[in-house]
PDB file of N, CA, C and O in Angstrom:
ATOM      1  N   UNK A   1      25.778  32.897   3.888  1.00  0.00           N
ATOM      2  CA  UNK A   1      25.861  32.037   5.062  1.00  0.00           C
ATOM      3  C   UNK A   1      25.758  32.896   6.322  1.00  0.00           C
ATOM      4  O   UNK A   1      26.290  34.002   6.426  1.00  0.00           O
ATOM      5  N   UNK A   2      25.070  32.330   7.220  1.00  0.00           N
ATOM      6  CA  UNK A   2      25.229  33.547   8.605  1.00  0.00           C
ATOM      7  C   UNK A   2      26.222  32.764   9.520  1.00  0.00           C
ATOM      8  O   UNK A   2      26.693  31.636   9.658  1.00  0.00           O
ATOM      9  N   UNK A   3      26.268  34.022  10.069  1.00  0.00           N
ATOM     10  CA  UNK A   3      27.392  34.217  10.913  1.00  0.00           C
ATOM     11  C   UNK A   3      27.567  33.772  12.690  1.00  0.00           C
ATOM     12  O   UNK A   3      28.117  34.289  13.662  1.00  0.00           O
ATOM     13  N   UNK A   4      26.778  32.552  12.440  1.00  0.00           N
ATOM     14  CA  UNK A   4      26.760  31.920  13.979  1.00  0.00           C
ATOM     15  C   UNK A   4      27.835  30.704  14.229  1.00  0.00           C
ATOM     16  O   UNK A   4      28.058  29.809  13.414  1.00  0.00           O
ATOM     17  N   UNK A   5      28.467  30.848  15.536  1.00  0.00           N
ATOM     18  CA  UNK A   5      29.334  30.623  16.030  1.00  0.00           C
ATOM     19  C   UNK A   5      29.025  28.547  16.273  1.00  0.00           C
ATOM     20  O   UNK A   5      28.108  28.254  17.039  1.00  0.00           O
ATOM     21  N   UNK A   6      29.831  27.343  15.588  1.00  0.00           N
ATOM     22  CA  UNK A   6      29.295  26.448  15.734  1.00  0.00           C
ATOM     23  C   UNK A   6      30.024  25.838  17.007  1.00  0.00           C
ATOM     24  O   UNK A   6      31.177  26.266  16.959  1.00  0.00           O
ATOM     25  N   UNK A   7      29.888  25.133  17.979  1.00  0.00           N
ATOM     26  CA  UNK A   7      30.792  24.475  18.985  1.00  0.00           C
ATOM     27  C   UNK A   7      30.881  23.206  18.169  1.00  0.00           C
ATOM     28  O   UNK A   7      29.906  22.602  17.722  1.00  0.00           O
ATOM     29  N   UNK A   8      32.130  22.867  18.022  1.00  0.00           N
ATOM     30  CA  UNK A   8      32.919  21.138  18.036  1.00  0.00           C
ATOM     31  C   UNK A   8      32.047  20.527  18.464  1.00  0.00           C
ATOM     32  O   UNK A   8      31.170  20.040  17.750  1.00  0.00           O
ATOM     33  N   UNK A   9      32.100  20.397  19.932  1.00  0.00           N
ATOM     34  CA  UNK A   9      31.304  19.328  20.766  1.00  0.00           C
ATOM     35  C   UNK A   9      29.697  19.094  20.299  1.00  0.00           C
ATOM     36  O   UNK A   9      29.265  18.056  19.798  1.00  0.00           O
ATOM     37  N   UNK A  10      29.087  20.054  20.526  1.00  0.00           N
ATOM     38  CA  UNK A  10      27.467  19.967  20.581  1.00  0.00           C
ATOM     39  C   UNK A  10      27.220  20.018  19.144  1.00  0.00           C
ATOM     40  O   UNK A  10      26.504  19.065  18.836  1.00  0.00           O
ATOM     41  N   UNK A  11      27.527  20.755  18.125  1.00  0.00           N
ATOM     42  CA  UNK A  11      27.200  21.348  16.250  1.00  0.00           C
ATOM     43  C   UNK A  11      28.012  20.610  15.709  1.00  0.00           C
ATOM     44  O   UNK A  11      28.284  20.980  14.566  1.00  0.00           O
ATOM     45  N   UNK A  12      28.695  19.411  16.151  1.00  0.00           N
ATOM     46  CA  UNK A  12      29.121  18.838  14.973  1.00  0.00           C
ATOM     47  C   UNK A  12      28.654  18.335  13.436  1.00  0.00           C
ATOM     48  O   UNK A  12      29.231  18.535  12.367  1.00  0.00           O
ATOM     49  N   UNK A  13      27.291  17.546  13.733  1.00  0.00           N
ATOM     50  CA  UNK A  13      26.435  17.637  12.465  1.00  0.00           C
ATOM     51  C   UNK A  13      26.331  18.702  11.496  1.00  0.00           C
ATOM     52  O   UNK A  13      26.420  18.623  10.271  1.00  0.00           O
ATOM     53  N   UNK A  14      26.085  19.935  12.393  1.00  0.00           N
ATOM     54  CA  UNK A  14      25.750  21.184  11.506  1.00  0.00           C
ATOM     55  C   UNK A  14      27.119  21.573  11.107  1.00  0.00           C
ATOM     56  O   UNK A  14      27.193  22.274  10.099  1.00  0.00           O
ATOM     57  N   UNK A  15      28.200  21.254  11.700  1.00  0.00           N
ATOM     58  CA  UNK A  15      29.836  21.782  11.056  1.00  0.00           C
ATOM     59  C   UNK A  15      29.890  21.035   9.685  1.00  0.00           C
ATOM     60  O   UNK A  15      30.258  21.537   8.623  1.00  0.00           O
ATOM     61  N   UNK A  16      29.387  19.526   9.917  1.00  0.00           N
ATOM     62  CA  UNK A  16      29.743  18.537   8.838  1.00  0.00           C
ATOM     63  C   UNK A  16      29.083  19.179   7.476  1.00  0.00           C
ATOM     64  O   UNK A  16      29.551  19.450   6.370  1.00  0.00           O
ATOM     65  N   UNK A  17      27.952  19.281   7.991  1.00  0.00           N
ATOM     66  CA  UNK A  17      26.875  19.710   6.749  1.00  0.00           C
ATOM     67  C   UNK A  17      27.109  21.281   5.975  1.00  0.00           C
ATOM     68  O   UNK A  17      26.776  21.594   4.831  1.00  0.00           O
ATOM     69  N   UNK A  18      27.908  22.269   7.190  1.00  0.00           N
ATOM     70  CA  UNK A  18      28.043  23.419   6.424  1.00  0.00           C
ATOM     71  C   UNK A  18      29.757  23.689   5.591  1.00  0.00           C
ATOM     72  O   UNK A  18      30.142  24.577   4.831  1.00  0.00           O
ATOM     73  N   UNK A  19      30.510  22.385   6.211  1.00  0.00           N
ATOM     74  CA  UNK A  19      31.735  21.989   5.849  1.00  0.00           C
ATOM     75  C   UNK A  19      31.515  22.000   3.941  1.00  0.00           C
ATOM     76  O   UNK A  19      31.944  22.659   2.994  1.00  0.00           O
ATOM     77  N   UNK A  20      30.477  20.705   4.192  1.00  0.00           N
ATOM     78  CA  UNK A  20      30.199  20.394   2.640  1.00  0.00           C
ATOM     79  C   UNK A  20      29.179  20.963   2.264  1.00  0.00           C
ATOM     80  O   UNK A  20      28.475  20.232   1.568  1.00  0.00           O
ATOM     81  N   UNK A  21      28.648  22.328   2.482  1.00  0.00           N
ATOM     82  CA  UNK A  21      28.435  23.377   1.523  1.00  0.00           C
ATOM     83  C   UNK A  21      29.121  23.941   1.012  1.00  0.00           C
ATOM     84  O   UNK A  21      28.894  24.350  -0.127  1.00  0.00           O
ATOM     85  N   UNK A  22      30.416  24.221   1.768  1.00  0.00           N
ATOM     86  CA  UNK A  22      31.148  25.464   1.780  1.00  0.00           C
ATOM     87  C   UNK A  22      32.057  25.189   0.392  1.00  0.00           C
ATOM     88  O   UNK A  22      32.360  25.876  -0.583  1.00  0.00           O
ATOM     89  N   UNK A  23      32.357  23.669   0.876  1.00  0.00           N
ATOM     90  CA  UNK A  23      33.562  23.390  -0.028  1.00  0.00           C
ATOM     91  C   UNK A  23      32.625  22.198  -0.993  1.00  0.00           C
ATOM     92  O   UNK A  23      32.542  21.024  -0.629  1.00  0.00           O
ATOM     93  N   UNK A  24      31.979  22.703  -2.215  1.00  0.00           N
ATOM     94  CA  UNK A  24      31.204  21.548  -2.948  1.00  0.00           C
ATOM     95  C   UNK A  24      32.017  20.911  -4.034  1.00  0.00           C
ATOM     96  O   UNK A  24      31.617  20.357  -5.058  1.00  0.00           O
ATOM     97  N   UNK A  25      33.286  21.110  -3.588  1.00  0.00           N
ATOM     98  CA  UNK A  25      34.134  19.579  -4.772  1.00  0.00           C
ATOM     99  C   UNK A  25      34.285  18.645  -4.517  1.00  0.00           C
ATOM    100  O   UNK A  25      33.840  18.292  -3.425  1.00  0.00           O
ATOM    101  N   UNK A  26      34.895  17.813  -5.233  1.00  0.00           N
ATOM    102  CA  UNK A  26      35.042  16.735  -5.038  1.00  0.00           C
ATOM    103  C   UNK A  26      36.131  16.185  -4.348  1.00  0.00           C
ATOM    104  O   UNK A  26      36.121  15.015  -3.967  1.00  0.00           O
ATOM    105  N   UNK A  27      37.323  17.156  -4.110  1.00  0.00           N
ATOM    106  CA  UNK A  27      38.464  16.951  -3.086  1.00  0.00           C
ATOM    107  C   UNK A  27      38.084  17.313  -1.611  1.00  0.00           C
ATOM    108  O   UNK A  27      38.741  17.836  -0.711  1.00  0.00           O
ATOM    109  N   UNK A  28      36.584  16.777  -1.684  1.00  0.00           N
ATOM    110  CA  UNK A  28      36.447  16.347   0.513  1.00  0.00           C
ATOM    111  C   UNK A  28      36.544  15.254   0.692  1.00  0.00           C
ATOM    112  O   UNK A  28      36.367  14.378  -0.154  1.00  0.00           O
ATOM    113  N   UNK A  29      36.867  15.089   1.916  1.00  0.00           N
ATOM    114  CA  UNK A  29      36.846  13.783   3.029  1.00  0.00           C
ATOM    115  C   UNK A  29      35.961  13.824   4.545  1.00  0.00           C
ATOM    116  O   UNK A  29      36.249  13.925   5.737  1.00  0.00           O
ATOM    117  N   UNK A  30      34.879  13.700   3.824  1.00  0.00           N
ATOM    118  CA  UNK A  30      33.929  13.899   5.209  1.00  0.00           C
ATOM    119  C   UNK A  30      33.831  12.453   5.945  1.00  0.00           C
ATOM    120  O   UNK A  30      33.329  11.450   5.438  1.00  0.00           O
ATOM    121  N   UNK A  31      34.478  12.554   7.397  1.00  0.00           N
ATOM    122  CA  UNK A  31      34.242  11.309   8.305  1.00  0.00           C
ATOM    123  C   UNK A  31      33.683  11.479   9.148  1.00  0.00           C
ATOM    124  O   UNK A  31      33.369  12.642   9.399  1.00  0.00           O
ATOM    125  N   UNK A  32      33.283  10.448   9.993  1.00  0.00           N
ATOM    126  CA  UNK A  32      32.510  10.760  11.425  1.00  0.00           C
ATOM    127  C   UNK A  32      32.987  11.835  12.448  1.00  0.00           C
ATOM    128  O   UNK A  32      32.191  12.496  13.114  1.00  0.00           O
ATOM    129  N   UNK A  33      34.585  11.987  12.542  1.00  0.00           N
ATOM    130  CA  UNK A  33      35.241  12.740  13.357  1.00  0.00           C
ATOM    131  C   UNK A  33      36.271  13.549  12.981  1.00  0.00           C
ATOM    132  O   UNK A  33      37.119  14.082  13.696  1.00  0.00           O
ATOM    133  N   UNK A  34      36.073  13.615  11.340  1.00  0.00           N
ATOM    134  CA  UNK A  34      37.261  14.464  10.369  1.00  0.00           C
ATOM    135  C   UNK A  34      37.037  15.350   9.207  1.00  0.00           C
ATOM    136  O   UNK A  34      36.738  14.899   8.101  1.00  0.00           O
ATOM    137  N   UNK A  35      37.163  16.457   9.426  1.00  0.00           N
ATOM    138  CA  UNK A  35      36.720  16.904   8.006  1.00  0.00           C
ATOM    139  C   UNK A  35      37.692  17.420   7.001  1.00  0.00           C
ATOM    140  O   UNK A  35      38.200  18.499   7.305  1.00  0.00           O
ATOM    141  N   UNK A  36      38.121  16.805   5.693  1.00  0.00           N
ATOM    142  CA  UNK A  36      38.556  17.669   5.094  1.00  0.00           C
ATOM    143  C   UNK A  36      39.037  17.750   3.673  1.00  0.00           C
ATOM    144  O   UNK A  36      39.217  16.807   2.902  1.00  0.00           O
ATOM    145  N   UNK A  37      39.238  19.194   3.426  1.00  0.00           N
ATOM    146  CA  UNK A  37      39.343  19.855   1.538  1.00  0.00           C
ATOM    147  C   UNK A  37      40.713  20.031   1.466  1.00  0.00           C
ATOM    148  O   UNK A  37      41.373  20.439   2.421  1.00  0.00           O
ATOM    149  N   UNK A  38      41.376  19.622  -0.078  1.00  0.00           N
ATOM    150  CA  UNK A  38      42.329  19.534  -0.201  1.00  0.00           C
ATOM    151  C   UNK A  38      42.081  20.262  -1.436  1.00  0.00           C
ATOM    152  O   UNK A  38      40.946  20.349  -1.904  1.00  0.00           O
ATOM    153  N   UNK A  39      43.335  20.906  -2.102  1.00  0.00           N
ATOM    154  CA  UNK A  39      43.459  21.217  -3.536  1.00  0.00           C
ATOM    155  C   UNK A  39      44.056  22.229  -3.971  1.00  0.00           C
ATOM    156  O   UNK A  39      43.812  23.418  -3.765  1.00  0.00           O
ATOM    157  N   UNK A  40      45.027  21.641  -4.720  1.00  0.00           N
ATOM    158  CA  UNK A  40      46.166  22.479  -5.235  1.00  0.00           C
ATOM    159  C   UNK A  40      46.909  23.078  -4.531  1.00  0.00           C
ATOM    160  O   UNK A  40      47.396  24.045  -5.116  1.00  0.00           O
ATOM    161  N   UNK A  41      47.264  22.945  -3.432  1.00  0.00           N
ATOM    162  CA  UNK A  41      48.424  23.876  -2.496  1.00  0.00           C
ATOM    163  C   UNK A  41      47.755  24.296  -1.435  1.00  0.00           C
ATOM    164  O   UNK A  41      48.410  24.998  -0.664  1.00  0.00           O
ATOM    165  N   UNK A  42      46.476  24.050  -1.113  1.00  0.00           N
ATOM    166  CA  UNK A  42      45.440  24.297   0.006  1.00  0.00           C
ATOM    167  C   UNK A  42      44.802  23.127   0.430  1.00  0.00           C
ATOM    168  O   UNK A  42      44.592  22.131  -0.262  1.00  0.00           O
ATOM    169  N   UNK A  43      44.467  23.320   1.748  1.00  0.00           N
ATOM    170  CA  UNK A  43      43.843  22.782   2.357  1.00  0.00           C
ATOM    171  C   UNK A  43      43.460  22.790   3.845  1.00  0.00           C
ATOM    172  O   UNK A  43      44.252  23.415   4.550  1.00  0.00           O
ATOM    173  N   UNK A  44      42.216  22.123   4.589  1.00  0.00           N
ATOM    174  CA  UNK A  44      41.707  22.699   5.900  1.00  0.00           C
ATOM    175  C   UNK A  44      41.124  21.512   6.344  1.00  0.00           C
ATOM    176  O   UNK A  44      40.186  21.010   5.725  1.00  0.00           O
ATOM    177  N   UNK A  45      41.744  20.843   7.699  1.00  0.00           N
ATOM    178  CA  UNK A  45      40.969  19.653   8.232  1.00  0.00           C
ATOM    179  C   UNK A  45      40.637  19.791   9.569  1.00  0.00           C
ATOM    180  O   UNK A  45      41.413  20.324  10.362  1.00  0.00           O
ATOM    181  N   UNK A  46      39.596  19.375   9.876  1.00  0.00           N
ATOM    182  CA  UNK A  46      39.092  19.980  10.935  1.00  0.00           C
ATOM    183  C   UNK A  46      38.779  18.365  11.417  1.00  0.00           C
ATOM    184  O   UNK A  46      38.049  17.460  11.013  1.00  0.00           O
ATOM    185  N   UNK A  47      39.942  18.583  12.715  1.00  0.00           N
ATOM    186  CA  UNK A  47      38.689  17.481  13.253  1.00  0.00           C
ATOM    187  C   UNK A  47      38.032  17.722  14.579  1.00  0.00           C
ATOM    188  O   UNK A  47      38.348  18.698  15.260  1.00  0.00           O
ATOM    189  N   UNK A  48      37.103  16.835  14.971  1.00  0.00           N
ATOM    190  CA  UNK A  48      35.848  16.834  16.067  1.00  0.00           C
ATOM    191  C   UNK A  48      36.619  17.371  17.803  1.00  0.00           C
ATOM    192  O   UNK A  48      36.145  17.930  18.792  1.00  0.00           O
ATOM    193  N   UNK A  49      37.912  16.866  17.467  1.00  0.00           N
ATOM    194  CA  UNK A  49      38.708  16.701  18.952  1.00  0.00           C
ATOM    195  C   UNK A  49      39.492  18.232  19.251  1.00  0.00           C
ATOM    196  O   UNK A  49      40.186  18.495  20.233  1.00  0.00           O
ATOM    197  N   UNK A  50      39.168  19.119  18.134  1.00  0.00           N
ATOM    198  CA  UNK A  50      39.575  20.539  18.159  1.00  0.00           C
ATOM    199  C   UNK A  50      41.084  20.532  17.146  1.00  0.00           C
ATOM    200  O   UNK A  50      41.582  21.594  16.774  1.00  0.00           O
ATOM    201  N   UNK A  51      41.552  19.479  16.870  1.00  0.00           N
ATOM    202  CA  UNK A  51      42.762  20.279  15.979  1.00  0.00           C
ATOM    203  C   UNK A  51      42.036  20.240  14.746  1.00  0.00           C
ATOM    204  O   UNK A  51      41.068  19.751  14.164  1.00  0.00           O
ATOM    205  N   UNK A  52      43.284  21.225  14.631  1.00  0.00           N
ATOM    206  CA  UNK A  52      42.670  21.849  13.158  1.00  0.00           C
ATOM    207  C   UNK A  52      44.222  22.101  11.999  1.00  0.00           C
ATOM    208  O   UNK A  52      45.064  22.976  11.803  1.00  0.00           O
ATOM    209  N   UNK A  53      44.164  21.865  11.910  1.00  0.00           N
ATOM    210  CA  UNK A  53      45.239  21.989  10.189  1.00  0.00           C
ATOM    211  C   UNK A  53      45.179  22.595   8.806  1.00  0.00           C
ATOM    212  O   UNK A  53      44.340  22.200   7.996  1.00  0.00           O
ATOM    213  N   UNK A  54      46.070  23.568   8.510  1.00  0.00           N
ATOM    214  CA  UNK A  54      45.501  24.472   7.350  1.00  0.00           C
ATOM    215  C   UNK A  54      46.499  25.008   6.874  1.00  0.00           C
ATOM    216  O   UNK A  54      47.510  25.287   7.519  1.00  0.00           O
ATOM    217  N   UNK A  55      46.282  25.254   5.421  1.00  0.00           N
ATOM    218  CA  UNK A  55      47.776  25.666   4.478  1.00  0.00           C
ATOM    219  C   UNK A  55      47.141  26.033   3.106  1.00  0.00           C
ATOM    220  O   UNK A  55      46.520  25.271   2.365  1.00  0.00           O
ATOM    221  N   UNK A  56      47.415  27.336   2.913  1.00  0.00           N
ATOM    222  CA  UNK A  56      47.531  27.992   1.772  1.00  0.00           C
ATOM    223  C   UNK A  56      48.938  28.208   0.868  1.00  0.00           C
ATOM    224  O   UNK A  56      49.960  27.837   1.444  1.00  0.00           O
ATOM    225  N   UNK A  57      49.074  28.674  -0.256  1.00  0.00           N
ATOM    226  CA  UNK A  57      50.396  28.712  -0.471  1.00  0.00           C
ATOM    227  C   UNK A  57      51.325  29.238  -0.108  1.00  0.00           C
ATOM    228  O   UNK A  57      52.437  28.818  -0.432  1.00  0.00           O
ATOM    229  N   UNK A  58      51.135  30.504   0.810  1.00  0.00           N
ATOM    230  CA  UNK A  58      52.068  31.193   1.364  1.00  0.00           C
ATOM    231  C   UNK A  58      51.857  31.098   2.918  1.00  0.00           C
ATOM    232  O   UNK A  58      52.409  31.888   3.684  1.00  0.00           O
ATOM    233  N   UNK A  59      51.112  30.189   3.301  1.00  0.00           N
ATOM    234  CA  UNK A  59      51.360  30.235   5.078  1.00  0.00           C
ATOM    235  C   UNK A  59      50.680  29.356   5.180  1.00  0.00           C
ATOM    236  O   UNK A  59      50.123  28.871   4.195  1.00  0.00           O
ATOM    237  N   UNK A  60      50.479  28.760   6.735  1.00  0.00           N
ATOM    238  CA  UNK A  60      50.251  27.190   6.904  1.00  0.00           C
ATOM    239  C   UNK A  60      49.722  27.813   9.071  1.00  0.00           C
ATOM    240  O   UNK A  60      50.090  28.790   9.723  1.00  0.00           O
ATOM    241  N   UNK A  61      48.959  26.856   9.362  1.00  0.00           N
ATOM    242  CA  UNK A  61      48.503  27.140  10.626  1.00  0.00           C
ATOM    243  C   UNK A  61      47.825  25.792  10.987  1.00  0.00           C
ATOM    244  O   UNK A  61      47.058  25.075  10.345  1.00  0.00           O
ATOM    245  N   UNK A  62      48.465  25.665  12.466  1.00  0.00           N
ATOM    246  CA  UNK A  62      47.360  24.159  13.201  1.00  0.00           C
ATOM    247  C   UNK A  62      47.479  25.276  14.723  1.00  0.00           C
ATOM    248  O   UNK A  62      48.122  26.170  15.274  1.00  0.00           O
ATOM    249  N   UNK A  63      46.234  24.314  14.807  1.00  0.00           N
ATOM    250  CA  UNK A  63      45.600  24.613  16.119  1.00  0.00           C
ATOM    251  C   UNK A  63      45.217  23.286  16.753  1.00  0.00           C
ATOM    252  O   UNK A  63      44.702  22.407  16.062  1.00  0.00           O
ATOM    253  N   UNK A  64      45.524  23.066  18.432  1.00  0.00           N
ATOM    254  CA  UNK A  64      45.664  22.061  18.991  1.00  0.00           C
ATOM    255  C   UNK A  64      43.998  21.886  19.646  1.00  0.00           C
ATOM    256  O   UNK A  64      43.428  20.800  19.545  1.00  0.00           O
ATOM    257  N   UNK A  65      43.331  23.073  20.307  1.00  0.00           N
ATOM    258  CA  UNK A  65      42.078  23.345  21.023  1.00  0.00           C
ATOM    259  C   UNK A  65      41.088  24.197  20.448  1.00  0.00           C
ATOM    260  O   UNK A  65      40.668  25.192  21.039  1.00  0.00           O
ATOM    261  N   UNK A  66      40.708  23.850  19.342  1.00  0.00           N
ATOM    262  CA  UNK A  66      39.509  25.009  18.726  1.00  0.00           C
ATOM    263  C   UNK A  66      38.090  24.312  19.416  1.00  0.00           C
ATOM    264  O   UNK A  66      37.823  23.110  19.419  1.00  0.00           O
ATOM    265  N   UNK A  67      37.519  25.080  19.818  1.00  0.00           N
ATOM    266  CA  UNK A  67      36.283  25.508  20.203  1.00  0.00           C
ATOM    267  C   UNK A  67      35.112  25.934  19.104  1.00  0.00           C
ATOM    268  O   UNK A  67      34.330  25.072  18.703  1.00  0.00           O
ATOM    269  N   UNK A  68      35.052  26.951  18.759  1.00  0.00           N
ATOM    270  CA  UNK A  68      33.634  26.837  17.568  1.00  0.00           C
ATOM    271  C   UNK A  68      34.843  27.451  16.204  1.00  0.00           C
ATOM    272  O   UNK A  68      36.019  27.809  16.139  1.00  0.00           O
ATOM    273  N   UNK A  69      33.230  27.220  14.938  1.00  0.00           N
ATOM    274  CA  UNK A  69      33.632  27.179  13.917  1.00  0.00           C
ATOM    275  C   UNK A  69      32.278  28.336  13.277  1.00  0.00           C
ATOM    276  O   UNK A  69      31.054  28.209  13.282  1.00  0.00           O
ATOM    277  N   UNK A  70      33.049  29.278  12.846  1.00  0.00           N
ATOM    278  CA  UNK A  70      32.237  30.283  11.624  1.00  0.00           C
ATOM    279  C   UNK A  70      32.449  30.071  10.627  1.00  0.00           C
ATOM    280  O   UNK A  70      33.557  29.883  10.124  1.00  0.00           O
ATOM    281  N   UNK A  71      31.042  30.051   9.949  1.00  0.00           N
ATOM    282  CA  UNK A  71      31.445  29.357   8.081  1.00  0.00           C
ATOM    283  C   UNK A  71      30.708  31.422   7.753  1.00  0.00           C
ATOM    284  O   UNK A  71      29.821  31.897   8.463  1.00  0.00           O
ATOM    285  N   UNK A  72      31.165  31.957   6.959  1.00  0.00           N
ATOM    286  CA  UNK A  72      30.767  33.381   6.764  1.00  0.00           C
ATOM    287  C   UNK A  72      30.914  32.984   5.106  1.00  0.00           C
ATOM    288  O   UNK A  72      31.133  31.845   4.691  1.00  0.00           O
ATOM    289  N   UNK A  73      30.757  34.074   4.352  1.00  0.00           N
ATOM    290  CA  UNK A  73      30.625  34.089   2.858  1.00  0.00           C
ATOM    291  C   UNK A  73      31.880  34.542   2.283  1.00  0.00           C
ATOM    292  O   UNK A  73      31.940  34.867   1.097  1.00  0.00           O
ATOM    293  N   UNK A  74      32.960  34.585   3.117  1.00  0.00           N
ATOM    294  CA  UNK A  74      34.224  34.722   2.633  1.00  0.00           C
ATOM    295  C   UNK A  74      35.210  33.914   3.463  1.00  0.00           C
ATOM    296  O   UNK A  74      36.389  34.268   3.486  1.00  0.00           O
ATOM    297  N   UNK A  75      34.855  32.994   4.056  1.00  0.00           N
ATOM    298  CA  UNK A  75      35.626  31.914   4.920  1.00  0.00           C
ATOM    299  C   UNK A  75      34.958  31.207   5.967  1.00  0.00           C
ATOM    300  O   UNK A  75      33.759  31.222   6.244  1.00  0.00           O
ATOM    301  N   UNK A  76      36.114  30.441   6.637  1.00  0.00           N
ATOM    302  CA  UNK A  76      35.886  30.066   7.587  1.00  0.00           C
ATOM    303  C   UNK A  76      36.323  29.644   9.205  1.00  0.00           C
ATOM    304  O   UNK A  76      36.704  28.484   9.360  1.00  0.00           O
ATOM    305  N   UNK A  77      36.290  30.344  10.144  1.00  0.00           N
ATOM    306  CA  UNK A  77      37.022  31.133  11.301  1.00  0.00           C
ATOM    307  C   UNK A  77      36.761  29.923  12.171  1.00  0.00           C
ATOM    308  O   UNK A  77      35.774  29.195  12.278  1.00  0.00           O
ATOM    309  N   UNK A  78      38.148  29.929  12.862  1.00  0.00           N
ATOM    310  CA  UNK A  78      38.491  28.911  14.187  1.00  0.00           C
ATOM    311  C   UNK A  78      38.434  29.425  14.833  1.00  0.00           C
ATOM    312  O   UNK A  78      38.971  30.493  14.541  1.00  0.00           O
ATOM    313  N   UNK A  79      37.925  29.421  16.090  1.00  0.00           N
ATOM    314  CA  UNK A  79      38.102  30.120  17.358  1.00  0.00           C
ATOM    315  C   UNK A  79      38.882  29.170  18.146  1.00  0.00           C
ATOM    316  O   UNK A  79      38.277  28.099  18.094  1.00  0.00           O
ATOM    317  N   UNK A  80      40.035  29.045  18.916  1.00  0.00           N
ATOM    318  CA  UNK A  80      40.201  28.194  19.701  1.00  0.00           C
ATOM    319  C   UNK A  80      40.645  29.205  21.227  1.00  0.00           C
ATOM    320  O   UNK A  80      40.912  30.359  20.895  1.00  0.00           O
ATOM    321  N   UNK A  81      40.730  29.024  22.374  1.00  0.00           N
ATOM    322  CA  UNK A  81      41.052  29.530  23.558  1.00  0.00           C
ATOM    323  C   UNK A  81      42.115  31.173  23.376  1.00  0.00           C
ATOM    324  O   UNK A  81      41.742  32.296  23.717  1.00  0.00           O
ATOM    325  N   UNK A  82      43.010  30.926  22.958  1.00  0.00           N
ATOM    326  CA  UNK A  82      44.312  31.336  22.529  1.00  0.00           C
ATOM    327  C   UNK A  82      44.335  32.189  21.384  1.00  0.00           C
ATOM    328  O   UNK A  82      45.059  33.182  21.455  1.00  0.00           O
ATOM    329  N   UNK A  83      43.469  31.925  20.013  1.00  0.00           N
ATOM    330  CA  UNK A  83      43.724  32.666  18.743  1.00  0.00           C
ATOM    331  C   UNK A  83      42.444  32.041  17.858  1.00  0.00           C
ATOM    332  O   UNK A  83      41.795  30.996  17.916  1.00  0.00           O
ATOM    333  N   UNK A  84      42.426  33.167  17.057  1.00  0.00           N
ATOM    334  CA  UNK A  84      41.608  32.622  15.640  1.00  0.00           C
ATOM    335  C   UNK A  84      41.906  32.699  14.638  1.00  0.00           C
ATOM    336  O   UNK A  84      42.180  33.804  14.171  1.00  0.00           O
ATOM    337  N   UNK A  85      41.979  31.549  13.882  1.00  0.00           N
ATOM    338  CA  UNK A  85      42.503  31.658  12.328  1.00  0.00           C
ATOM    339  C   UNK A  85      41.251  31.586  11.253  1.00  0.00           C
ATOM    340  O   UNK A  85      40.419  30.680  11.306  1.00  0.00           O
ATOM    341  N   UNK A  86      41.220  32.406  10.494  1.00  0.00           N
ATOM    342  CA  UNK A  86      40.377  32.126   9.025  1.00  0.00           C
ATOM    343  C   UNK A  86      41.324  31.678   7.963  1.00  0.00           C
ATOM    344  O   UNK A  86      42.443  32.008   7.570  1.00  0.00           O
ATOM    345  N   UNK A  87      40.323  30.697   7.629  1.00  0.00           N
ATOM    346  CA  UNK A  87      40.688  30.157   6.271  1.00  0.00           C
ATOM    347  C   UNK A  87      39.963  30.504   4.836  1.00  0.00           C
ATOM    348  O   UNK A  87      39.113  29.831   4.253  1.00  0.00           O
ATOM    349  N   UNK A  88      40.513  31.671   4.467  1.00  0.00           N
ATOM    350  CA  UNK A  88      39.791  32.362   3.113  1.00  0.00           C
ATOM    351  C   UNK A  88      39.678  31.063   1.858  1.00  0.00           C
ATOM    352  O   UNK A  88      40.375  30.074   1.626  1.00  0.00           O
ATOM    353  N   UNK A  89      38.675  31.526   1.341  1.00  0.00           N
ATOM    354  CA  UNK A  89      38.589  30.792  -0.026  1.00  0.00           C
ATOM    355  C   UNK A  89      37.881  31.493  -0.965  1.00  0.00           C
ATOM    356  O   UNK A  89      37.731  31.032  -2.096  1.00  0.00           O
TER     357      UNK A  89
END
């Protein structure tokens, strides 16, 4: 996957579409303004309005204002104003 930076606002299509590459099971919930993978003690929802929500088994992270989204070949990185979180898988 390359490594370009998606904006919320303008790349939402392309977030949706590389959302459900990333994660090809069957525990997604792709909506017009929500995205998200659940399973087994994990999970990452992203929605359009910048929060973001995420929990692995040993730590857990939301973000109120994310800005773009990196899908890379070992995750996938929030940028919001303030901080960035990856969500490994």
């Amino acid at each position: 996957m390359s490594k370009q930076a998606l904006n919320l606002q303008n790349d939402w299509r392309q977030i949706k579409e590389k959302f459900q590459d990333r994660f090809k099971e069957k525990n997604l919930e792709i909506e017009e303004e929500k995205l998200k993978y659940e399973r087994s003690g994990e999970h990452l929802t992203i929605e359009k309005d910048g929060r973001v929500s995420a929990a692995m088994p040993l730590h857990s992270n939301e973000l109120q204002n994310a800005k773009e989204i990196v899908f890379t070949d070992s995750g996938v990185e929030i940028i919001s104003e303030k901080s960035t979180y990856v969500f490994r898988r």
